[in-house]
LUMVEX-762645 format. One record per residue: z negated, y, x of N, C-alpha, C in turn; residue in one letter. Coordinates in pm, 1 decimal. Layout:
n_up,n_north,n_east,ca_up,ca_north,ca_east,c_up,c_north,c_east,resn
Z,Y,X,Z,Y,X,Z,Y,X,A
...
This chain:
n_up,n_north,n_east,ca_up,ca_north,ca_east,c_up,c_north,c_east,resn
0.0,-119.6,84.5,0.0,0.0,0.0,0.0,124.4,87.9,X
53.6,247.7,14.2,63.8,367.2,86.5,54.4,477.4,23.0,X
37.4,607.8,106.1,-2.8,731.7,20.8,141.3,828.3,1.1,X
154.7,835.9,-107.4,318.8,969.6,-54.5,283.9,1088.7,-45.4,X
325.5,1180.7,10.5,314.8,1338.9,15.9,442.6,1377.3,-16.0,X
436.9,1399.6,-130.8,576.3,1477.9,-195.5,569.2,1644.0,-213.9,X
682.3,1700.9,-147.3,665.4,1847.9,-135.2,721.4,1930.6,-195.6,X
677.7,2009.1,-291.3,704.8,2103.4,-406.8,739.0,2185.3,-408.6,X
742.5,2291.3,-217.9,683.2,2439.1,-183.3,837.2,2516.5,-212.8,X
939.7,2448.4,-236.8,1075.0,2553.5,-222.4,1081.7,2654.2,-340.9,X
1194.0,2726.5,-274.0,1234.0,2870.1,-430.8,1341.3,2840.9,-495.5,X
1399.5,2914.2,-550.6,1514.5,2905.0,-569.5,1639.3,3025.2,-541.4,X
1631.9,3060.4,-428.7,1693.5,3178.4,-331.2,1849.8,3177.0,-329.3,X
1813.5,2992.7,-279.8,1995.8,3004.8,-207.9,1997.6,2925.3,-370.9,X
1963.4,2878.1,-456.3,2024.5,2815.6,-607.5,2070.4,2955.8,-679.2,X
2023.9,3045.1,-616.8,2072.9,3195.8,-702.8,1993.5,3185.2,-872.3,X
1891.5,3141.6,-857.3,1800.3,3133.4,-946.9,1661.3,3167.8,-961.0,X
1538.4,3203.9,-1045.2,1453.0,3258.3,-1061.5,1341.1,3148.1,-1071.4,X
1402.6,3033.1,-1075.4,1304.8,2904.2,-1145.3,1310.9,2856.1,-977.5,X
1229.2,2750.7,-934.8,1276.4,2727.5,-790.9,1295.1,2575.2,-824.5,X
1388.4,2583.7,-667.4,1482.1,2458.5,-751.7,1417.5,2306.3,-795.6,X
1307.9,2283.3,-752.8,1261.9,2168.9,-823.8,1176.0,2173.5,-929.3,X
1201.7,2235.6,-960.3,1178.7,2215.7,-1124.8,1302.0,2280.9,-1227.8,X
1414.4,2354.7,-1172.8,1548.4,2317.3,-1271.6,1551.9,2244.6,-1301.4,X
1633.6,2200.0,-1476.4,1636.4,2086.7,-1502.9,1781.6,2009.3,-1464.5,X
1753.1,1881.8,-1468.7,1844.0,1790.2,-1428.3,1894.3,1647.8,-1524.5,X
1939.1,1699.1,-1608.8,1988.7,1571.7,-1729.8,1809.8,1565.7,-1795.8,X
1801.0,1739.5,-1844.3,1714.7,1755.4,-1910.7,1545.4,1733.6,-1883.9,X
1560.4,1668.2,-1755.7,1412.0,1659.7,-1673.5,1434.4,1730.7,-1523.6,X
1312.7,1751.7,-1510.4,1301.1,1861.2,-1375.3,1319.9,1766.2,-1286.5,X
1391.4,1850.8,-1128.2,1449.0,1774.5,-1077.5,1334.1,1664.3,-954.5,X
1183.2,1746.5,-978.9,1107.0,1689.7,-914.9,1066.1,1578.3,-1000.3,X
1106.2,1582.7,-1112.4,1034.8,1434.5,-1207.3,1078.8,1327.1,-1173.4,X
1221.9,1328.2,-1088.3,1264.0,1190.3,-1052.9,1202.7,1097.8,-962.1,X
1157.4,1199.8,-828.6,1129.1,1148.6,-696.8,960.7,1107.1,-742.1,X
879.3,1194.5,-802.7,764.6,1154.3,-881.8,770.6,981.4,-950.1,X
891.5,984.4,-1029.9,901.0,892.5,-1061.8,909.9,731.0,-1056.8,X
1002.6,744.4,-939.6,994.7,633.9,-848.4,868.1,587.8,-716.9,X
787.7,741.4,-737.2,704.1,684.8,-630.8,602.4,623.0,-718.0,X
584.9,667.6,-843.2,499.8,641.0,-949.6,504.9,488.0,-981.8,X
600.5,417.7,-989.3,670.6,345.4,-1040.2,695.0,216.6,-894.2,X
641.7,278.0,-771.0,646.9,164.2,-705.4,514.9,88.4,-649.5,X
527.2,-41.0,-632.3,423.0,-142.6,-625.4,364.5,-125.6,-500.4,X
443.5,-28.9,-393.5,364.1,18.4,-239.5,343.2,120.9,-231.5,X
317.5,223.3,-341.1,205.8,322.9,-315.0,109.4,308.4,-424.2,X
-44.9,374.9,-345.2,-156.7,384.9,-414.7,-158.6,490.6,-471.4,X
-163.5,604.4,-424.8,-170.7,737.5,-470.3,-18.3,839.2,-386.8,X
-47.7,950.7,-470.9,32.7,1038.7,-468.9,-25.8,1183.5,-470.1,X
-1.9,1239.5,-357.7,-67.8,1421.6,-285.7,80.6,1467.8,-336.0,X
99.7,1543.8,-444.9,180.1,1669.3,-397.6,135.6,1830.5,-368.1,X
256.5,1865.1,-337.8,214.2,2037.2,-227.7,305.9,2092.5,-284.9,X
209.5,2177.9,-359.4,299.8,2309.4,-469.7,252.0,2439.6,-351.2,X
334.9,2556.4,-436.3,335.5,2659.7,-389.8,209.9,2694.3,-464.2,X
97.9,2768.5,-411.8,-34.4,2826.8,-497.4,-8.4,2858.1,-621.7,X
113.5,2943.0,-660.2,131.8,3024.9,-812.0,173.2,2913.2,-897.7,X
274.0,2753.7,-872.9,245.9,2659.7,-896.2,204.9,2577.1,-911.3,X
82.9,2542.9,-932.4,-18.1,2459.5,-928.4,-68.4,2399.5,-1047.9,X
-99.4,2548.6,-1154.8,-130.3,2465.3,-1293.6,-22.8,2419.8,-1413.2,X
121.3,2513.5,-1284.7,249.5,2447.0,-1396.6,251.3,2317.7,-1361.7,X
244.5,2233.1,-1235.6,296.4,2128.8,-1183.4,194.6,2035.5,-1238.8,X
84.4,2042.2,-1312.3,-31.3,1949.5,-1386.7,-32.2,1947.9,-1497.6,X
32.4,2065.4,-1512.5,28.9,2050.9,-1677.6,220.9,2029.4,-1722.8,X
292.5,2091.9,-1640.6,436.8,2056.2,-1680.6,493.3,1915.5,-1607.6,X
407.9,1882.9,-1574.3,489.0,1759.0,-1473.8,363.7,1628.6,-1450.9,X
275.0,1647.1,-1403.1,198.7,1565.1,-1383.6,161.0,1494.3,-1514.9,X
72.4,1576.0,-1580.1,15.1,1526.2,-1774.1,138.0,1529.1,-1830.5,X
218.8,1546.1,-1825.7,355.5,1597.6,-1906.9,411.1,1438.2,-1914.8,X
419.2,1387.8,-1776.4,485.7,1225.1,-1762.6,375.6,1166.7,-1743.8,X
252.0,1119.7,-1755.5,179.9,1058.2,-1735.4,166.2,964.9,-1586.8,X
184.5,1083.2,-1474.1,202.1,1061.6,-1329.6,71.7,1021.4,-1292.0,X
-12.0,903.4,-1347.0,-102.6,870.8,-1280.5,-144.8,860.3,-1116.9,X
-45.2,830.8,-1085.9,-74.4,854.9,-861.6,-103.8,913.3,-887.6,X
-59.7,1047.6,-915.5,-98.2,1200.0,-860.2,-211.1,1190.1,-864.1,X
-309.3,1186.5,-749.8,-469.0,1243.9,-783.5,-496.6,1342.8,-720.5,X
-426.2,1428.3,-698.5,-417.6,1550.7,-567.7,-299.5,1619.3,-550.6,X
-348.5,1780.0,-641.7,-236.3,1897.7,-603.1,-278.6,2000.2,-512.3,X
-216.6,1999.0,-407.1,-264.3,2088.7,-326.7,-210.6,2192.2,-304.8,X
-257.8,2294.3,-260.3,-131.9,2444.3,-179.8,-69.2,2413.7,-66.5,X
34.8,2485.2,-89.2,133.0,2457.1,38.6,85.2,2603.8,121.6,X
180.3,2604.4,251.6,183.8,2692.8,352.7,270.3,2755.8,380.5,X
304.1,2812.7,465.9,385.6,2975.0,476.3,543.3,2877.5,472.2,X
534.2,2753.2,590.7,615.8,2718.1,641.1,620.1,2523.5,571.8,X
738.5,2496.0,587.4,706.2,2332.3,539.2,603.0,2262.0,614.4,X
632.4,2259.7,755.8,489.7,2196.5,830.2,348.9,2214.9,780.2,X
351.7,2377.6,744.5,174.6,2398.4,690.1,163.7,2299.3,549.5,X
295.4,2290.6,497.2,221.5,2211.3,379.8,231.8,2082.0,371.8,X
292.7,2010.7,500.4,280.4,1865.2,505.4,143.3,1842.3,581.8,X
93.8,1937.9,612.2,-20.8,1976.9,694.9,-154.9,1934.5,604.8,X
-106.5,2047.6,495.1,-217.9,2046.6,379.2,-239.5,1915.2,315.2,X
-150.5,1824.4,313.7,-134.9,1732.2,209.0,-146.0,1563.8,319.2,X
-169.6,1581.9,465.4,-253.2,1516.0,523.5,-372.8,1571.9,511.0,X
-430.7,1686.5,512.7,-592.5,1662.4,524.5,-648.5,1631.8,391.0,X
-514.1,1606.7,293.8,-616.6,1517.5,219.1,-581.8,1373.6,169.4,X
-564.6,1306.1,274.5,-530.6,1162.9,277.9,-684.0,1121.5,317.8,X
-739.3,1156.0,411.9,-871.6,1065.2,399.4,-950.3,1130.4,268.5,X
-942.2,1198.5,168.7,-1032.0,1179.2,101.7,-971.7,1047.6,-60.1,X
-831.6,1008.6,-49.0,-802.6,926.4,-122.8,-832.3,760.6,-30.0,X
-831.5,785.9,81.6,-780.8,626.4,147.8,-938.7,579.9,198.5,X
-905.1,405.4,130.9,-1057.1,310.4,201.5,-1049.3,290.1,336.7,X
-946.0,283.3,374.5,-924.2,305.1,546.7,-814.1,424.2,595.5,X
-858.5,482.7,682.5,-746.7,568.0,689.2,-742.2,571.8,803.7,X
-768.9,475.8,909.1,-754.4,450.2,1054.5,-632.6,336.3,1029.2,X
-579.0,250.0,924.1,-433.9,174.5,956.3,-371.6,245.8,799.2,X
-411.4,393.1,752.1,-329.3,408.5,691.3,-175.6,418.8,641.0,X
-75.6,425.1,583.1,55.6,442.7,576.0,48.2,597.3,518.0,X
187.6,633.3,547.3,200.0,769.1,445.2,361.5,775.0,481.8,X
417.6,851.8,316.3,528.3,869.3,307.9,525.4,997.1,289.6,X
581.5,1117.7,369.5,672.4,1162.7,327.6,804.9,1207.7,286.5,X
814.9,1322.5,144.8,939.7,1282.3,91.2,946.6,1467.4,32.6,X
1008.2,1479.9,43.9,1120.7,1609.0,1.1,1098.5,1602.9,-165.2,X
1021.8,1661.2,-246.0,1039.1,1670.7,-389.0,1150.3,1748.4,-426.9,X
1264.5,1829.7,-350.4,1408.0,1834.9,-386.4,1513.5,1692.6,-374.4,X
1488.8,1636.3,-321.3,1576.6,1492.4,-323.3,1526.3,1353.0,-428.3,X
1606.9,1394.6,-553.6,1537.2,1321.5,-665.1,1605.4,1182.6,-649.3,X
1677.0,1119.2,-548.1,1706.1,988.6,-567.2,1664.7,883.6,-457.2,X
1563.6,932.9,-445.4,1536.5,840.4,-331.4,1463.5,689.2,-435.8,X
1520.1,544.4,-350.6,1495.8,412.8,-409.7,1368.2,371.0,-394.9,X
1328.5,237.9,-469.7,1282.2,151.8,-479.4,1271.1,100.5,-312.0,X
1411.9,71.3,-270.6,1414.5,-10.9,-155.0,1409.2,90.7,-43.2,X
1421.4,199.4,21.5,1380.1,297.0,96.7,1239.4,295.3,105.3,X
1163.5,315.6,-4.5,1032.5,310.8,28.9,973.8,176.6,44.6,X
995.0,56.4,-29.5,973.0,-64.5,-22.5,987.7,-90.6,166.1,X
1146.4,-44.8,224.8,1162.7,-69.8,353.2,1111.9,-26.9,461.1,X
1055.6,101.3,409.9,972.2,200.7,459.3,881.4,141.8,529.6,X
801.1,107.1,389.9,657.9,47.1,458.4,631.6,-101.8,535.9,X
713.4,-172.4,474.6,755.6,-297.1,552.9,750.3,-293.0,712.4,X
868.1,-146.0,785.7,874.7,-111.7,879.9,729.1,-83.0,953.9,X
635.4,-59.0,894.2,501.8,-6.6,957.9,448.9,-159.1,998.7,X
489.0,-256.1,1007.2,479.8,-356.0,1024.9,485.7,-390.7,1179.2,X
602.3,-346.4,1216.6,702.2,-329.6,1332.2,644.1,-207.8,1424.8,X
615.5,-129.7,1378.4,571.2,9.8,1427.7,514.7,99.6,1371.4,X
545.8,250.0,1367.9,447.6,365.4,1390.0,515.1,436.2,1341.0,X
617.8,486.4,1313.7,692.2,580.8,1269.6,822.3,492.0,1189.3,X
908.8,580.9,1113.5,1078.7,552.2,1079.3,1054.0,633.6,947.8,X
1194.2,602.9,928.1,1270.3,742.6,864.8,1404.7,718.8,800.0,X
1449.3,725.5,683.8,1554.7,699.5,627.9,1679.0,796.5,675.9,X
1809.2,745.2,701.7,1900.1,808.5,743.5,2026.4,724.6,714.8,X
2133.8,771.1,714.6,2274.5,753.1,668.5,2391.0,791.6,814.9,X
2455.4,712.1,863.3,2520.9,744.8,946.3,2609.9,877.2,900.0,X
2664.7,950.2,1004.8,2701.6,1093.5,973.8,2848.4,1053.8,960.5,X
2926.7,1106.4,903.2,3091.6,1058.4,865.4,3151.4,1178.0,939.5,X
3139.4,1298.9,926.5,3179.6,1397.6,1010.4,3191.9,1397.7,1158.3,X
3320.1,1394.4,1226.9,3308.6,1452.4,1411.4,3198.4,1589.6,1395.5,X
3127.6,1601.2,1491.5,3012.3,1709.9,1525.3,3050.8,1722.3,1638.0,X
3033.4,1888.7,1621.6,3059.2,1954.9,1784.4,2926.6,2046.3,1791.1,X
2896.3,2027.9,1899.1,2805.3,2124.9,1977.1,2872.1,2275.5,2008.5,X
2808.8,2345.2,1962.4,2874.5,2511.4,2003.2,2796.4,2578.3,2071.8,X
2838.9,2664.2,2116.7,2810.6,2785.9,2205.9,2852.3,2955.1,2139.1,X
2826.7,3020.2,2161.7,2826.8,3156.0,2174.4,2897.9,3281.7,2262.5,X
3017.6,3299.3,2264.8,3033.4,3374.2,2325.1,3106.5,3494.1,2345.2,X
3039.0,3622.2,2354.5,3145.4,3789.6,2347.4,3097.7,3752.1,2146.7,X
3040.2,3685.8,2100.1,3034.7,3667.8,1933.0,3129.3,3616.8,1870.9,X
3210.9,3500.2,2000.8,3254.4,3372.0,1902.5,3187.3,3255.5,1944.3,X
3257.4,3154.2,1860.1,3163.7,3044.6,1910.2,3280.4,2937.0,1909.7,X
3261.5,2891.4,2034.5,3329.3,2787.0,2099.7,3251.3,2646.2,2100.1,X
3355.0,2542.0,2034.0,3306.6,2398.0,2077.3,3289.4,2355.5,2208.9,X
3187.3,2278.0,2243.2,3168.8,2263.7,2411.1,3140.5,2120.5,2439.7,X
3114.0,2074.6,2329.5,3034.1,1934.0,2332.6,3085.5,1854.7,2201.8,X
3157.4,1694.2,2227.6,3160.0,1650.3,2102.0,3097.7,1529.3,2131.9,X
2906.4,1489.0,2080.8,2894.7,1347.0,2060.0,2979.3,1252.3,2018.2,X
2901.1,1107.2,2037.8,2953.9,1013.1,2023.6,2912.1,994.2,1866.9,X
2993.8,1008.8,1717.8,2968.5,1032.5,1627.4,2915.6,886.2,1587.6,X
2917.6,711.9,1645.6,2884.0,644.3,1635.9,2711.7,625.7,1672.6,X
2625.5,739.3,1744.0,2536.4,770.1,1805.0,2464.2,836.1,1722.5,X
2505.6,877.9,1592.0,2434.0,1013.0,1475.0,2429.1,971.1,1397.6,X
2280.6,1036.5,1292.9,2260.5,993.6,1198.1,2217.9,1109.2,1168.4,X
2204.0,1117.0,1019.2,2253.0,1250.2,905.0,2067.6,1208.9,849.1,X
1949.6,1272.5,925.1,1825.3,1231.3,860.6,1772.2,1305.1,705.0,X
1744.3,1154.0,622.8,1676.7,1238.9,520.2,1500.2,1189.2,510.7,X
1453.6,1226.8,384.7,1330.3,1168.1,366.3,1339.7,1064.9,193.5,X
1229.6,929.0,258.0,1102.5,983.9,318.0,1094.0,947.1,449.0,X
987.3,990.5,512.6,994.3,957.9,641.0,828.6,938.2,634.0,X
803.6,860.8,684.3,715.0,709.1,712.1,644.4,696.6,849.7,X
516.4,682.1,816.2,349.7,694.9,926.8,260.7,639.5,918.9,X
230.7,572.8,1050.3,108.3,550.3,1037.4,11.3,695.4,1065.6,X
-86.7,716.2,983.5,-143.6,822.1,949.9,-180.9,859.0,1063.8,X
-299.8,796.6,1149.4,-312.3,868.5,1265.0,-261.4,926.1,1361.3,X
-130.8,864.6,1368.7,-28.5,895.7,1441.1,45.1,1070.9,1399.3,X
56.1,1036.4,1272.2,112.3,1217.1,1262.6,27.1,1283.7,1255.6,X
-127.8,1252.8,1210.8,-170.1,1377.9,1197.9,-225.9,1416.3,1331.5,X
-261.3,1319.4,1401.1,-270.1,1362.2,1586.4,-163.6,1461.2,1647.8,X
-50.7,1422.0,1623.6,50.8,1439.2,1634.4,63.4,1618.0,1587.1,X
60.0,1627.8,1473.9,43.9,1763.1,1364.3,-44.4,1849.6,1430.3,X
-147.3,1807.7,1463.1,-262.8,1864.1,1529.4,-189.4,1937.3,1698.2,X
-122.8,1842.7,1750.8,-126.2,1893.5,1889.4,25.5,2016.1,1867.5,X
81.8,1977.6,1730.9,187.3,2104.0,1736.3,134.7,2202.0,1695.8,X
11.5,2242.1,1566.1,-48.2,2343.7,1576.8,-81.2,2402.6,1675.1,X
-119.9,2355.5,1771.5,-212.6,2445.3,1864.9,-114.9,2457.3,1972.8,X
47.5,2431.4,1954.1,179.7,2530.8,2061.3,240.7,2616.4,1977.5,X
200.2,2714.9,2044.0,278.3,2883.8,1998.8,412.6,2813.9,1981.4,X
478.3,2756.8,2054.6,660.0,2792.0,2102.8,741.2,2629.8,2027.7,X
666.7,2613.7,1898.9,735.6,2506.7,1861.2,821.9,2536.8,1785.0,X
924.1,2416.4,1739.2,1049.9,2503.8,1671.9,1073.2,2334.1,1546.3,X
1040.1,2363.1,1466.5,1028.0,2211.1,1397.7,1113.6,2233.5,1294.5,X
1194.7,2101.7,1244.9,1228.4,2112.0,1111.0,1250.1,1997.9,1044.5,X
1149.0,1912.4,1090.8,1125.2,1781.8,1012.0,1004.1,1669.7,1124.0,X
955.6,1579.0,1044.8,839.2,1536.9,1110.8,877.1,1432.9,1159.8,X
966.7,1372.0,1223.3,991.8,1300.6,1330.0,1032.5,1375.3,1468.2,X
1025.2,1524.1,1405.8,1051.9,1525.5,1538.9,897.0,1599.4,1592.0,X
788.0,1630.4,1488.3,671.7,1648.1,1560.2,619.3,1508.9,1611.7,X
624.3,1393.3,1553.5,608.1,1255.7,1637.9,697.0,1193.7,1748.2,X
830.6,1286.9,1807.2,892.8,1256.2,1914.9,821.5,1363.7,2010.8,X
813.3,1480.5,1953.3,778.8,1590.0,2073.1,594.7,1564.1,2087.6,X
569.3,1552.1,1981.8,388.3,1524.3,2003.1,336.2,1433.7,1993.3,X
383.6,1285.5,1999.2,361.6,1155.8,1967.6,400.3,1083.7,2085.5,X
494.0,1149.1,2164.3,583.2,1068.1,2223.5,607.4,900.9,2212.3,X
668.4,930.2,2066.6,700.3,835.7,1995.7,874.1,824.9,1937.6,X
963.5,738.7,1920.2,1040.5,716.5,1856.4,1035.3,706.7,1708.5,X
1183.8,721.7,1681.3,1156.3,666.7,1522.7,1237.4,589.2,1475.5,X
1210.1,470.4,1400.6,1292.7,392.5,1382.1,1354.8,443.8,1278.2,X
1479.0,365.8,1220.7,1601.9,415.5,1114.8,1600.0,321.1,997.8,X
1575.4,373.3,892.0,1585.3,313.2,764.4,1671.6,338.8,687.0,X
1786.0,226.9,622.8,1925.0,320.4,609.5,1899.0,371.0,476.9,X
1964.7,507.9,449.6,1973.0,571.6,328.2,2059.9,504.8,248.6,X
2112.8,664.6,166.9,2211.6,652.9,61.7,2283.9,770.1,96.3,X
2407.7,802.1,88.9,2476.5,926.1,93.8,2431.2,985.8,-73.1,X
2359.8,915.8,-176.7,2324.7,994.1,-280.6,2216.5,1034.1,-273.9,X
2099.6,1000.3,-159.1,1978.6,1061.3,-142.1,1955.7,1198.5,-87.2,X
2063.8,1266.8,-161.8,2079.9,1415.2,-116.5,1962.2,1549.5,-170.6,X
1953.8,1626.8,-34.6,1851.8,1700.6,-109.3,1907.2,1837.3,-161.1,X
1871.4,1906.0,-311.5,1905.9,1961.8,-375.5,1880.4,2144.5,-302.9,X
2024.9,2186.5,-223.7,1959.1,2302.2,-223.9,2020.5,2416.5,-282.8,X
2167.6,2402.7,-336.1,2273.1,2478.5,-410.1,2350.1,2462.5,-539.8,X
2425.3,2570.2,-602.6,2409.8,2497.9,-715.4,2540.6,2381.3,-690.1,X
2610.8,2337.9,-634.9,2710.7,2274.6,-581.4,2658.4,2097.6,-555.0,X
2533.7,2132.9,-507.5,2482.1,2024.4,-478.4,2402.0,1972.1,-626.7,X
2381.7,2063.3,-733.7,2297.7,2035.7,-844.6,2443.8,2005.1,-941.8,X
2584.1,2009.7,-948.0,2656.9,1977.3,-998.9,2682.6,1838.9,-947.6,X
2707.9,1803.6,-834.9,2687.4,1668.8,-776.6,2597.6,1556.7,-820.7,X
2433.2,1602.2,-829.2,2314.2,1537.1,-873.5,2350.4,1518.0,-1030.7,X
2379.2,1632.6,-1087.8,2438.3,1570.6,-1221.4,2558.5,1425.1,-1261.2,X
2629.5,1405.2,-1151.7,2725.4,1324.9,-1154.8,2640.7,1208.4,-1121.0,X
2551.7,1140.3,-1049.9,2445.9,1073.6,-984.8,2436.5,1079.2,-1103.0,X
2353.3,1112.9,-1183.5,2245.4,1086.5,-1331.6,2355.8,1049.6,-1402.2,X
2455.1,1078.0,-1414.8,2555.4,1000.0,-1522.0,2630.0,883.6,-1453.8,X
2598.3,840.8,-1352.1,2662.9,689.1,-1291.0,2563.7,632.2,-1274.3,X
2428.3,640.9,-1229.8,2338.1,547.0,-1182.1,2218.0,537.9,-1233.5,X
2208.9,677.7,-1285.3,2047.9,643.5,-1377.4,2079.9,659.3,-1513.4,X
């Protein structure tokens, strides 16, 4: 069994909207009710921490939590300035749900990416078996070039080996002590530059992460382009 930390904290800036985007609706349910759903709904988690924005807090309990009868949820917390502060927030409160929290698990997961499976998280935790970290990802289909800068153009300089890349999503998957040690030693560097938590367990763990394969539909919702897409998803698969 395992704990999820599902994260609530986004706006809706780049959706060109006033509502933020996880909670637009999506084939008439908000788009965070899905990912709720399935974590709700699976046989390897115990509980469920989500991380709202403060001014969200008593919508997300009373419009979403009591609303679907999201029993995990036993814990809404505030988020932070930045995503890290609020994956931050929503470990320090894993030991007050877990009977052990020295071989705990924890998932996190993006509450904009409403399709994440059954078998992602099922594989997830399986993987903690094997190790300490992993992370769902989808090989990248695109050639990627590395650029440069220069006079204010930007020149290709570098093309990986596109057989070598992977396109990372969440959830992404811990043994607890491990990230929040981990979390801990990136707080306390001024000059970190993060934008997802495998890579505070490569740079502060000095740890790897293993690969859990996605879905090219486990996309996370940040435009409305991408919320016309998610609509097509709800009319083929759910």
């Amino acid at each position: 069994m395992a704990i999820a930390i599902v994260l609530s904290g986004g706006s809706g800036s780049r959706m060109n909207s006033d509502v933020a985007k996880q909670y637009m609706l999506l084939k008439d349910k908000e788009i965070l009710y899905y990912s709720l759903k399935t974590f709700q709904d699976s046989d390897k988690i115990s509980h469920i921490i989500l991380v709202a924005r403060p001014e969200d807090i008593d919508y997300c309990k009373t419009n979403i939590v009591e609303k679907y009868e999201f029993t995990k949820v036993k814990k809404i917390c505030a988020g932070g300035k930045e995503r890290y502060n609020s994956v931050y927030n929503g470990l320090c409160i894993v030991e007050e749900l877990s009977d052990d929290v020295k071989n705990e698990i924890v998932l996190i997961h993006d509450g904009a990416r409403p399709f994440v499976t059954h078998e992602m998280i099922d594989k997830s935790v399986e993987n903690m078996m094997l190790g300490s970290a992993c992370t769902v990802g989808v090989p990248v289909k695109d050639t990627i070039k590395i650029v440069c800068e220069i006079h204010g153009e930007l020149f290709g300089k570098e093309t990986p080996d596109r057989n070598t890349l992977y396109q990372i999503q969440t959830p992404q998957t811990f043994r607890y002590e491990l990230i929040r040690k981990s979390y801990e030693r990136m707080l306390g560097d001024v000059n970190h530059n993060i934008t997802d938590d495998t890579m505070i367990v490569e740079q502060y763990g000095g740890m790897g992460c293993g690969i859990i394969m996605g879905s090219y539909t486990n996309i996370k919702i940040t435009t409305p382009e991408d919320l016309d897409f998610a609509e097509k998803i709800v009319e083929k698969f759910l």
